[in-house]
N, C-alpha and C positions, 0 to 999 in steps of 0.2 A: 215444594220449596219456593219462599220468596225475595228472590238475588237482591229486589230492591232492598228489603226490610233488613237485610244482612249488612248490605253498604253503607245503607243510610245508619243502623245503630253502630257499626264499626266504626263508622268516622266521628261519631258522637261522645263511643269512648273514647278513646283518642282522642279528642279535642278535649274534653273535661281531665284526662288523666294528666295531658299534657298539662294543663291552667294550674291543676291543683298540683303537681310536681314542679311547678315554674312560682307559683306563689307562695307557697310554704317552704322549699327547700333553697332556691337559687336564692341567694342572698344577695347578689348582684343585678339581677333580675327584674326586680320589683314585681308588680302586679302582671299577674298570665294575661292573656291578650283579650278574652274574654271576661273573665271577673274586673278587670282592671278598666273596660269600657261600662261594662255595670257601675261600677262606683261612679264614673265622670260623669252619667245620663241621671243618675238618682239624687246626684249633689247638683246638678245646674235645675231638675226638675225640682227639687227643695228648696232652689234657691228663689224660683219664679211664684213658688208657692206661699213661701214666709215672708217674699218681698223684705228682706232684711232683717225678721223677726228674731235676735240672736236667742231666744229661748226655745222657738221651736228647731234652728238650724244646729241648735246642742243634741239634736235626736239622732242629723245625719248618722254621725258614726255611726252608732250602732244598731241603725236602722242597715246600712251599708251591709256591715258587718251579716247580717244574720242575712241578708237579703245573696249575699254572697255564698255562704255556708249551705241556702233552700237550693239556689241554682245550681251548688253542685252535686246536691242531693238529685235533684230533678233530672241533671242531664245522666247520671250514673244510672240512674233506674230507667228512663226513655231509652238509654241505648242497650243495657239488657234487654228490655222489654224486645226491643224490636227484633235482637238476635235471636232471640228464641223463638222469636214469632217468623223470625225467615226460614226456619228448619221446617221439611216436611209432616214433620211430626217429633217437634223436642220433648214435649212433655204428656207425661197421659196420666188420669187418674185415677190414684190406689186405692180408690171403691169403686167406683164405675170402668175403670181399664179405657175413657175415653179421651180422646186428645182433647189438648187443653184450649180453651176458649181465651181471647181476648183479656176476659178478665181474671183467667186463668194463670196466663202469662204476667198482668201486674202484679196479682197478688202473690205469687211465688218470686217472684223478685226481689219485692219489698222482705219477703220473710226471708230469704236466702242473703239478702245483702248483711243484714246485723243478727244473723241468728245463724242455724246451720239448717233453719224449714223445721215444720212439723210435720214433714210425711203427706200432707196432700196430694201431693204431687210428686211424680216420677219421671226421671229421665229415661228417656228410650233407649239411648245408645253410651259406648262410652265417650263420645265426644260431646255432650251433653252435660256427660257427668261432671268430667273436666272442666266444661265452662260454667259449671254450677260451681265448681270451687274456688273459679275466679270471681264468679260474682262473690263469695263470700269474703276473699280474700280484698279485692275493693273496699269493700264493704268498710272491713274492719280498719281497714289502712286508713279510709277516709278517715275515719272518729280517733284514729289517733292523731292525724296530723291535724282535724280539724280540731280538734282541745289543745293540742300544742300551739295551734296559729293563734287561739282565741287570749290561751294566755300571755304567749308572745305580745300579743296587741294591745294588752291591759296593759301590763307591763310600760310597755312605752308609753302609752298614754300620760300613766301618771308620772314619768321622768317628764314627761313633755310639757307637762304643767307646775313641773316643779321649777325646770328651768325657766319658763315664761317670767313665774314668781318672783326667782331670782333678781328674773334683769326688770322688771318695773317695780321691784323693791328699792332699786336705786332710783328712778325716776320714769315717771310714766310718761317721759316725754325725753329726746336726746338732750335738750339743753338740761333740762333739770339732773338726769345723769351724770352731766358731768359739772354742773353747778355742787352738786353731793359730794363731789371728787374736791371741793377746791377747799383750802386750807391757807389761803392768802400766801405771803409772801416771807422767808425769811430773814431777807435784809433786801436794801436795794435791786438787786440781780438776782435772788435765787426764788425761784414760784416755788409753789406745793399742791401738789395734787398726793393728797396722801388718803391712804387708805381703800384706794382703788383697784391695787397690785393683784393681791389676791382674790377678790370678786370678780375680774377680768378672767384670771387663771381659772376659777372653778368656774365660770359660764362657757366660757373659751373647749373645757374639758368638756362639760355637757353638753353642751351644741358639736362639738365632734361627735359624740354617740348617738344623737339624737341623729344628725345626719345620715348616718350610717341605719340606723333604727328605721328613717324614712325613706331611706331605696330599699329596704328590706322588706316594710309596710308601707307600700304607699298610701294604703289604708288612713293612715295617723293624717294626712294631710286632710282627712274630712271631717275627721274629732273636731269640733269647732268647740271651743269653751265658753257659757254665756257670760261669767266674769271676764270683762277684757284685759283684768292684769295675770289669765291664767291662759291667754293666747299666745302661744308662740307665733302664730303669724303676724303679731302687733308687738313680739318682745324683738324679734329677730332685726326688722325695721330701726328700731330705738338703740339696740345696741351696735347696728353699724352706722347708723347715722351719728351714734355719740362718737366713734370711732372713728371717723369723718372729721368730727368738730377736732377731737385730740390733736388729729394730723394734718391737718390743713384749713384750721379756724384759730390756732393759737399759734401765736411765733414757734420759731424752732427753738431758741434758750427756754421757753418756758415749757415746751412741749413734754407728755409721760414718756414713759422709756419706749422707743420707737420698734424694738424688739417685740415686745409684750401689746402692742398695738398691730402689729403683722401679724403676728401667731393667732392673736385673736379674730383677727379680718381673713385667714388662711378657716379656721372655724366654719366662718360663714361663709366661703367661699365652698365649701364641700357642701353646705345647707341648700344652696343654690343648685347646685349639680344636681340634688335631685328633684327638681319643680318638673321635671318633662317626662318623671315617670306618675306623676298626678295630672297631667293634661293640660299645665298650670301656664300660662305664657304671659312675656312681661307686659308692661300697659303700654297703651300706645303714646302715652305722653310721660311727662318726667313730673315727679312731686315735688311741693315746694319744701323750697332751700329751708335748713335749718335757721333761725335767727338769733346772730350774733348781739344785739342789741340785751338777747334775754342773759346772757356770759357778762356782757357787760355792765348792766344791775349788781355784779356781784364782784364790778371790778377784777374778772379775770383779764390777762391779755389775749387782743383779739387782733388777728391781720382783719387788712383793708377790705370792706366788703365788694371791692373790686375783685380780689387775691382770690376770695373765697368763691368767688361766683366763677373763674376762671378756673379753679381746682375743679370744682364740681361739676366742669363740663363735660373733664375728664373721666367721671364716675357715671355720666349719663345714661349708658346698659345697663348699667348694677345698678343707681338705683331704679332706672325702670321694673327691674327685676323685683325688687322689694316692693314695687308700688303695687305690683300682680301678685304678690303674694298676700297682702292685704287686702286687698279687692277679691278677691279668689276665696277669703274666707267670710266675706261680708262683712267689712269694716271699713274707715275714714282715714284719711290721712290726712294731718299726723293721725295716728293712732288711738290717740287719746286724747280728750277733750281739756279745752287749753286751760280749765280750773287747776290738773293737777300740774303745775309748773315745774 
């Protein structure tokens, strides 16, 4: 018997059972402790490699993804391997009656995990046995939760670029967003920001889920999309920055409904909650100010850019947060380049 080979694959299942029960099922959770530093080392290591290259860093995900899925394959089989290998004599073989070799022990593993074996191989005792049907029972557990996880992931994905869609369908930039919104005035006193209402409420809907989608998968925060109007890490930016301008770049008589601008900044406020299960932390400095001057081309009302630079002082963690969200996925601030206004 060898005690080491029995501790060392013991603690191996365990750690991968735990990862893959902490990834796929906690929903709270986010990324297991091990798959989830996998992702951080494979996205900063793409990152240094494509030097900003947005078509090759569209591979991450599902480069991640699979590279996630190999390591749990690898450590389920390493820590079988090695339990069998710590018994005096686990397995012997049903032609030869001789105990099993080295490679013995892989390859009865690999076929006991997704299969029930072909008889190669036999267990000695029935404690053997029994651990042959945990291996198979892994096994199978794994392929189902890993197809569940994988479709889970898809899934979000493309909600995740629907929503980005969404919000630089209004403007690929926050003034242009809410220049889309403006509708001039209908007598002396009354602004119009019309037609906003409900594009705020349906993004405002989809970034709740999506938030939720990305503590569940932290995964999704490596999905990098090479179109930048299909990146939520450059939609998310633009619609609290436009959010920003709503509420503390236009008077208050001219302001949208101040309700419907909380609810939606409540949105991104859960968005933000989960950046620290992606490894994600804010910048060390603050991005520039949205510019009023581009609202005022268009004749909205605008407070003083004293007013505005004084409000924004106040938002200086969050937007730092937005600014590490951006930079985190390999892009500029602003977001988008200043053609599309």
């Amino acid at each position: 018997m060898q005690p080491l080979y029995l501790f060392v694959g013991l603690a191996i299942l365990v750690t991968v059972i735990i990862d893959i029960l902490w990834t796929t099922l906690w929903v709270d959770g986010g990324a297991g402790p091990v798959s989830g530093r996998l992702a951080a080392k494979l996205w900063r290591g793409l990152r240094a490699i494509s030097r900003g290259n947005s078509r090759l860093l569209s591979l991450a995900g599902p480069l991640i993804l699979v590279s996630t899925l190999a390591l749990w394959i690898a450590l389920l089989w390493i820590g079988w391997t090695l339990l069998f290998a710590g018994g005096s004599v686990a397995l012997v073989s049903a032609h030869t009656g001789e105990p099993a070799s080295w490679s013995g022990y892989i390859y009865y593993v690999a076929y006991t995990m997704f299969t029930n074996g072909n008889g190669d191989y036999t267990p000695t005792s029935g404690t053997w046995e029994i651990a042959s049907s945990f291996t198979t029972a892994t096994g199978m557990a794994f392929v189902t939760l890993g197809v569940s996880y994988v479709l889970s992931v898809m899934g979000a994905v493309s909600e995740k670029r629907a929503f980005a869609s969404d919000v630089t369908g209004l403007g690929h930039r926050s003034e242009a967003f809410v220049r889309a919104s403006w509708d001039g005035r209908d007598d002396a006193t009354s602004s119009q920001f019309r037609g906003v209402e409900l594009p705020l409420e349906s993004v405002s809907s989809q970034l709740s889920r999506l938030a939720k989608q990305h503590k569940s998968y932290p995964i999704l925060h490596y999905y990098h999309s090479d179109p930048g109007d299909e990146a939520s890490a450059m939609a998310v930016p633009i619609l609290d920055e436009a959010l920003t301008l709503y509420r503390h770049g236009v008077p208050a008589d001219d302001q949208l409904n101040p309700t419907l601008i909380e609810a939606t900044r409540s949105s991104v406020d859960d968005y933000l909650e989960t950046l620290g299960t992606a490894f994600i932390e804010p910048a060390d400095d603050v991005p520039p100010a949205p510019d009023l001057d581009r609202l005022r081309e268009d004749e909205i009302p605008t407070v003083s850019d004293q007013e505005f630079d004084d409000s924004l002082e106040e938002l200086t963690e969050r937007r730092r947060k937005l600014l590490g969200i951006v930079r985190a996925d390999a892009w500029d601030w602003p977001p988008l380049e200043d053609e599309y206004r």
